[in-house]
N, C-alpha and C positions, 0 to 999 in steps of 0.2 A: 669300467675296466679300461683300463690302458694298457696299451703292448706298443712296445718299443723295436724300432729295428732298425741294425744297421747295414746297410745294402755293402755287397763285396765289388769290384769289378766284374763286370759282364763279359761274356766268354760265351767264343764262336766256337760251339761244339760239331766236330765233323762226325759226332754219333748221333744215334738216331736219339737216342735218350740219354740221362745224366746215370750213374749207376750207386749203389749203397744208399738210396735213398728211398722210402717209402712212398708207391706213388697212389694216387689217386686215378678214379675214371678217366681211360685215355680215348673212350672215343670221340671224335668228331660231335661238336656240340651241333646242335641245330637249333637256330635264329629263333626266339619267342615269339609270335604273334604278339602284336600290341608294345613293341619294343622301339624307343625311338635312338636314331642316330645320331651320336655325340657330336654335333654340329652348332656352329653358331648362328642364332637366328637372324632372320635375313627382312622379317615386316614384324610390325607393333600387330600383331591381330589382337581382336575387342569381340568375345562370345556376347555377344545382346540379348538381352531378353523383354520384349516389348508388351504388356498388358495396357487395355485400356475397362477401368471397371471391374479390375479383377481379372478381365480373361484375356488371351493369349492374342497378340493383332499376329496375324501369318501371311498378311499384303503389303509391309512396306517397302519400297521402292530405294534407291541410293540415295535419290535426290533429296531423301524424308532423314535422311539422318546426317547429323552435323558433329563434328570430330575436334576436340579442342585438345590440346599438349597445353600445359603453362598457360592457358589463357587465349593461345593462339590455335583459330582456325585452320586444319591441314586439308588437304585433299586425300579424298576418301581413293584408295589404289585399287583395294581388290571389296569384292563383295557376292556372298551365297549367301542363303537361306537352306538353312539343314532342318526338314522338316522329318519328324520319327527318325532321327539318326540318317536320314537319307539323303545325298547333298542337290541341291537342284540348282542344276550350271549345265550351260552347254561346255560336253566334254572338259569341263574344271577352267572352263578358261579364265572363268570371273573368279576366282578362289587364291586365295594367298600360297607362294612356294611351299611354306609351313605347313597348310591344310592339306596341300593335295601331300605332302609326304608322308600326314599321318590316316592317310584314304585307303579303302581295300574294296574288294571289286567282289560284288555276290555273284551268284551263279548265273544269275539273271540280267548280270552284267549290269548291273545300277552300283554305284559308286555308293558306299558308305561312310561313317566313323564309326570307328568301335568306341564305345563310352569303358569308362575305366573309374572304378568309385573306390575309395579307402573309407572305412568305415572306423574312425578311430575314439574308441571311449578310453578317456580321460579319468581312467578307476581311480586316483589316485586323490579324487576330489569327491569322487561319488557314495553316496551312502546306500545301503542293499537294497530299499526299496525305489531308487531313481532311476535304476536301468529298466525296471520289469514293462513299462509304456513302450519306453523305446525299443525295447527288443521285439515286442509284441507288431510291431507295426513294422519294422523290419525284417519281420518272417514275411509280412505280405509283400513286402518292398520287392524281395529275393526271389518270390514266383514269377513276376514282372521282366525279371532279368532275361534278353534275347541270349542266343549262343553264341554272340561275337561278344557281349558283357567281360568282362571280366572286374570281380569285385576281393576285396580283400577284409579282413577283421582284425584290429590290434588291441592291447590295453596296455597303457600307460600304468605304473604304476613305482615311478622310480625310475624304469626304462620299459622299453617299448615291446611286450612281449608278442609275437605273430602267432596268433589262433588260426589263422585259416590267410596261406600265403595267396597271391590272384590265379583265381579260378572262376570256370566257367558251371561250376559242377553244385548248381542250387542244391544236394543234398549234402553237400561237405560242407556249404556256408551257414545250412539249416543246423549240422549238426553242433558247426564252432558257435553257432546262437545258443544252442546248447549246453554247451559246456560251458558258454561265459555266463549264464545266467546261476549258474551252480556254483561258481569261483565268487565268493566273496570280495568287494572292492575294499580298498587301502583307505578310503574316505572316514572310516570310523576310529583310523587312530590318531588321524590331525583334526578328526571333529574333538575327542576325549582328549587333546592336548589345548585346544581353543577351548574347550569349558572348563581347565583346571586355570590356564591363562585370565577368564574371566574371575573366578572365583578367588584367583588372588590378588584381584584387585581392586574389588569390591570390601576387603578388609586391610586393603594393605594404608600405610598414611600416605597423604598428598604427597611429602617429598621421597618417598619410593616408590611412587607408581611410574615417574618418566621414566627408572632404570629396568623396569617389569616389560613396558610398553617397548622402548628400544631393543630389547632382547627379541618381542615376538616381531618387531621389524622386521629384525636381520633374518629370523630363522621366514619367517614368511616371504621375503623377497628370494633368498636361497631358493627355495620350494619355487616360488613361483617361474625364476630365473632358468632353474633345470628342467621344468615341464616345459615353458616355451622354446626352449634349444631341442628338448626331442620333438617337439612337432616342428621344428623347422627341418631337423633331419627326416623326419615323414614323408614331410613337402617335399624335400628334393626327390625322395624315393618313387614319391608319386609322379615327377615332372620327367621321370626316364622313361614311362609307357605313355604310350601314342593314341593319342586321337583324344576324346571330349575327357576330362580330367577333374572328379571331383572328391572333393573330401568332405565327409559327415560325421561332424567334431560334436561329439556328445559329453557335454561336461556341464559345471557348475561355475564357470568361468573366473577369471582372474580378477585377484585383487591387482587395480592398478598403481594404486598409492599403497604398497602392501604396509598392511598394521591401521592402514585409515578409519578401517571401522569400529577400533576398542580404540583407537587417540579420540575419536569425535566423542565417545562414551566417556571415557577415562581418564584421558590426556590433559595437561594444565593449561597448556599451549597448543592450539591448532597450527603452532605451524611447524610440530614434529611431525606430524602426517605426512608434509611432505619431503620426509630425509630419503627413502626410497623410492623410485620411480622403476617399473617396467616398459615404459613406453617404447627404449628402443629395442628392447625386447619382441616387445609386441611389433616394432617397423621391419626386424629382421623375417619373420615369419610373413611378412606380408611381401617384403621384397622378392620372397623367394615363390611367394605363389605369384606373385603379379610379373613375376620376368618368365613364369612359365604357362601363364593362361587360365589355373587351378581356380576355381569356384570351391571356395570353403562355404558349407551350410552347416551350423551351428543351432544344435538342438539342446536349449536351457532346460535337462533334466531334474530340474526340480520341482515343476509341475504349476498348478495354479496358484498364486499367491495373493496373501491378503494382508489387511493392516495391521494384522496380529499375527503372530508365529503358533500356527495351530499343534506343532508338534511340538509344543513348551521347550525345546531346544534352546530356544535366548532368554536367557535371565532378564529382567527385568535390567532398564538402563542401556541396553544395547536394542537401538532403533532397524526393527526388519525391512524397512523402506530404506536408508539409508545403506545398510547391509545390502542389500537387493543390488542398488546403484549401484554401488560401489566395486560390482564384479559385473554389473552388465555393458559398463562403459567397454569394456575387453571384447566380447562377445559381438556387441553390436558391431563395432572396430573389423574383427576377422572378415567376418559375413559383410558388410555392407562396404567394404573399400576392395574385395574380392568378385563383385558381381554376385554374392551370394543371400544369406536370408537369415535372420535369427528368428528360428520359433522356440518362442518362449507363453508362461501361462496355458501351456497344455497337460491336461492328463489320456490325452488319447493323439499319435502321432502317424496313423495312417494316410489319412487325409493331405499331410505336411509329406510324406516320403514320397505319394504321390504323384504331389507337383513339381518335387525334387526331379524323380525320374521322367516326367515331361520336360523341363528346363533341359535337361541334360539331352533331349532326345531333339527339342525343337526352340531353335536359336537362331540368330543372324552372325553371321561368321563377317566382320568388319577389317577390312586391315589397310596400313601404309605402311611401305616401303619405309624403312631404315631414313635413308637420305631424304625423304621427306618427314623428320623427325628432329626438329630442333634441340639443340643443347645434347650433353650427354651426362650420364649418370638417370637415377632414378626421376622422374620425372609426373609430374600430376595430369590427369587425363581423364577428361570431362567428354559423355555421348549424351544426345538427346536427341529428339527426334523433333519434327517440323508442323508433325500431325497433330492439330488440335484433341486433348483429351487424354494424349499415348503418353504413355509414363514408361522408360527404360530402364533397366541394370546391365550394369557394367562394371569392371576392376575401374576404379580410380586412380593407378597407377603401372606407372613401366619402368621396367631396368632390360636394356639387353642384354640377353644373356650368349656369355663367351662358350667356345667351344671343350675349353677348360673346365667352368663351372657344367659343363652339360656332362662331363667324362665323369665330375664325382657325383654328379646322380646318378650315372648308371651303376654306382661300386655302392652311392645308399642303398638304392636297392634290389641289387645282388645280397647285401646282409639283412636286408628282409625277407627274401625270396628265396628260399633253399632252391638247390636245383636249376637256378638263372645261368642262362647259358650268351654267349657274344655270338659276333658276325665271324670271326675264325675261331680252328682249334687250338687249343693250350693246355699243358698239364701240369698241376701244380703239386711238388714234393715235399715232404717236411721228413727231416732225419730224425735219429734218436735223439731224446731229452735228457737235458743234464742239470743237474738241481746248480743252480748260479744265481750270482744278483739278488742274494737276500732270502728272509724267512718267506717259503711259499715261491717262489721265483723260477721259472726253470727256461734253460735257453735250448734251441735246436738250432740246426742248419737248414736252408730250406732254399730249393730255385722252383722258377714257372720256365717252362720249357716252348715254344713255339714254332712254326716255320717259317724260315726268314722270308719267304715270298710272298707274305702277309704283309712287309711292311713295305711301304714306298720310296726307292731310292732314286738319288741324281746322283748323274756323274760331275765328280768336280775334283780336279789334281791329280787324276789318276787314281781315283776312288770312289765308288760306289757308297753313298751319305744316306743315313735313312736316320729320322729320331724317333722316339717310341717312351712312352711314360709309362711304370710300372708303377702298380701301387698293392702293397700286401694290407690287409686288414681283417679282423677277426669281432666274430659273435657271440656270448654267450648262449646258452639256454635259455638263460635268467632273462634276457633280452638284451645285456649291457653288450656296446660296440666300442671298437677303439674308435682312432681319429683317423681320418683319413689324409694321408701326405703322398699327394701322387712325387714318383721323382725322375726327372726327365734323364734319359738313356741315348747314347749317341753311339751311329752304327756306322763302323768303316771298314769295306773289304775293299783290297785293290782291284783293279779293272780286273786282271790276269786270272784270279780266282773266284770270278764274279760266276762263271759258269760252273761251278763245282759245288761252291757257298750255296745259290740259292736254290740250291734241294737240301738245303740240311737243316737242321735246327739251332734256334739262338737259346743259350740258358742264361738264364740272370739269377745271380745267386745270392745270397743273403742271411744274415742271423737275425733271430727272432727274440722277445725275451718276453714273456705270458706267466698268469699265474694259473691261479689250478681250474678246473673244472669243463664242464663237456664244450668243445671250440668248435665253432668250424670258421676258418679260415676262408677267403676269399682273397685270391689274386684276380687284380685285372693289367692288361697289355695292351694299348692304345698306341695307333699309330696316328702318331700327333698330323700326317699331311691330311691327310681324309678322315679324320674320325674313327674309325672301322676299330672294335675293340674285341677283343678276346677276354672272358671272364670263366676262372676255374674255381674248385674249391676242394677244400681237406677237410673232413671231420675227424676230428682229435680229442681223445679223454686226456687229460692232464694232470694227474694225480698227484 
């Protein structure tokens, strides 16, 4: 879905509200738990996870761990140990800016992290019986869950539909296990399109098969191409709530030379294979977890495999080892340049969800300072430790991330989150509809209304300066999201009416242009000096 808008001039309303327009919930939003502040990050933190022999080392020291960027050894700035979500520091002093902002305080006055898991299956790859393991093991995962947890459910399937938005409420997550077990996955109509693709090619002559093979390229890299941009939208949805951040990516993973596995079978030339590539595909997805700390664990729902394809699924001439590869190279990639784990060759994933929610509970919080962080842009970053025998993970890579990029994760996920509320209040309007812009098309008028004392102003020329980025953007049912284009807003009252201005409200107005069906819209208001963001929303049928 795409919706289009064109923003009006911004107007200092000395009423309290804008009028003739449909308004939405006006009260005073209050601040999510587990929500982080659209800020620029300020240290490279490195979540470690240290086993020797399989089990968990929870002694090492700073002096035992060694930090490379590019090759080059950094000095290690800050350093905890979060043992069961618990951080253990004298009052946070050893802990990076970052950790301690995303820290909360129990009753018992011991400093924590709230862990925060996205649980995202990949229907759109999966066949009916590959989810029944993982869900099963995920029921137990979900009893595990503390009351500071917060867990979330989605399925991909073309776009990203939310089952069960983050909650702390194991019987709402039990029951979106529920109901995703009962929803048939999308995996059987691109498996029944890859077996008719097989079969005509298996009769077709030598010089029509290249044009057979090119065709499921393109449609294959397509496919592949839109499933990795909605998990990067994920990502960022995921990289807006606060504290330990994980994603448990349950799919049948990527072709990354899509079409590679019917050219190795079919192809005249092995080197059509490589006409499409997903790789930067797959770097964008990773850049966006690795600029925000996110441990992807990847669960190869296809179960135990073997030299033969026991579910006679592959015709004869298409190699199940090859196959296999050729979508694990993706997988392996997420999870292991992430700090996180491919289980794969399982029919039983209890055991895996587990160690999962250990990892996540009990880790070494590793960090350096920004300016002691050579070069900029994304950058390669190697941990290991000193102690004979100790084997670590860690993300492989870093981008920092701008205050800018941190403002539209909080708006991805606002459009995952029904109900996501900012750090002030705002109310968002939409007018009547008028059928415009084509078959199916229809435009309104619509402002977010807010208080200007929300935003941060200087004086400068006889005027009170404040900027502030608005961004409108909408969700289907279906799951489908527009784009997000924040667009920066400049605020001048003169000195003289500075006292009268800042008890009133600012409206930013704007036309919209959407096509049909159930929306809810999502405004957010960002005051670009400090971050501090306002998000509202509108549910709207669109007929």
């Amino acid at each position: 879905m795409v919706v289009r808008f064109r923003f009006l001039t911004c107007v200092l309303a000395l009423l309290p509200a804008a009028r003739g327009l449909a308004a939405g919930p006006s009260s005073p939003p209050v601040p999510q738990a587990g929500v982080r502040a659209a800020v620029e990050v300020t240290a490279m933190d490195l979540d470690v996870v240290a086993t020797k022999d399989g089990r968990a080392v929870n002694d090492l020291a700073r002096e035992e761990f060694v930090v490379r960027v590019d090759g080059k050894p950094v000095p290690i700035d800050y350093f905890t140990r979060i043992e069961a979500g618990t951080v253990h520091g004298p009052d946070l002093a050893t802990a990076s800016p970052d950790l301690v902002l995303d820290t909360l305080k129990a009753d018992s006055g011991e400093t924590y992290v709230p862990r925060q898991f996205l649980v995202y299956f990949d229907d759109d790859r999966l066949l009916p019986p590959q989810r029944v393991a993982v869900i099963e093991g995920l029921r137990d995962f979900v009893t595990r869950l503390s009351p500071s947890d917060r867990a979330s459910i989605v399925s991909y399937t073309g776009a990203t539909r939310v089952l069960v938005p983050f909650t702390n409420s194991k019987e709402t997550l039990l029951d979106g296990l529920s109901r995703l077990e009962k929803a048939s996955p999308a995996g059987l109509m691109w498996e029944s399109q890859y077996q008719q693709t097989v079969r005509e090619l298996r009769v077709a002559r030598p010089y029509t098969r290249d044009g057979i093979l090119r065709n499921w390229q393109v449609q294959a890299a397509t496919r592949e191409r839109s499933a990795l941009a909605e998990l990067a939208r994920s990502v960022s949805a995921l990289a807006a709530r606060s504290g330990k951040r994980t994603l448990l990516l349950v799919t049948n993973g990527y072709e990354w030379f899509p079409g590679q596995t019917l050219t190795q079978a079919y192809g005249t030339s092995l080197n059509s294979q490589f006409e499409e590539n997903i790789g930067d595909d797959i770097g964008k997805v990773l850049a966006r977890a690795n600029s925000s700390g996110i441990t992807i664990q990847v669960f190869d729902a296809k179960g135990l495999s073997s030299d033969s394809d026991a579910s006679q699924m592959l015709p004869a001439g298409v190699n199940p080892f090859f196959k296999a590869q050729n979508f694990r190279d993706s997988m392996a990639a997420l999870a292991a340049d992430t700090g996180g784990s491919l289980v794969e060759n399982r029919n039983v994933f209890r055991a895996d969800l587990d160690r999962v929610y250990r990892e996540a509970s009990s880790y070494y919080s590793v960090g350096v300072t920004l300016n002691g962080v050579p070069g900029r842009g994304s950058r390669k970053v190697e941990v290991r430790s000193t102690r004979p025998g100790v084997a670590v993970r860690a993300r492989t890579g870093f981008g920092a991330k701008t205050a800018d990029e941190a403002a539209v994760d909080r708006v991805e996920m606002a459009l995952l989150t029904p109900g996501a509320t900012g750090d002030f209040a705002a109310t968002l309007r939409i007018g009547a509809l008028e059928k415009k812009g084509g078959i199916g098309r229809r435009t309104a008028p619509w402002d977010v209304a807010f208080p200007i004392s929300e935003l941060t102003f200087r004086e400068e020329g006889g005027f009170m300066k404040a900027a502030a980025e608005v961004t409108l953007s909408a969700a289907e049912d279906t799951g489908a999201r527009s784009s997000i284009k924040p667009e920066k807003v400049s605020v001048s009252i003169p000195v003289a009416d500075w006292e009268k201005a800042k008890g009133q409200a600012f409206v930013h107005r704007g036309q919209l242009t959407t096509g049909k069906g159930n929306i809810r819209f999502v405004a957010a208001v960002r005051d670009v000096a400090s971050g501090r963001m306002a998000l509202a929303s509108f549910d709207l049928r669109v007929e």
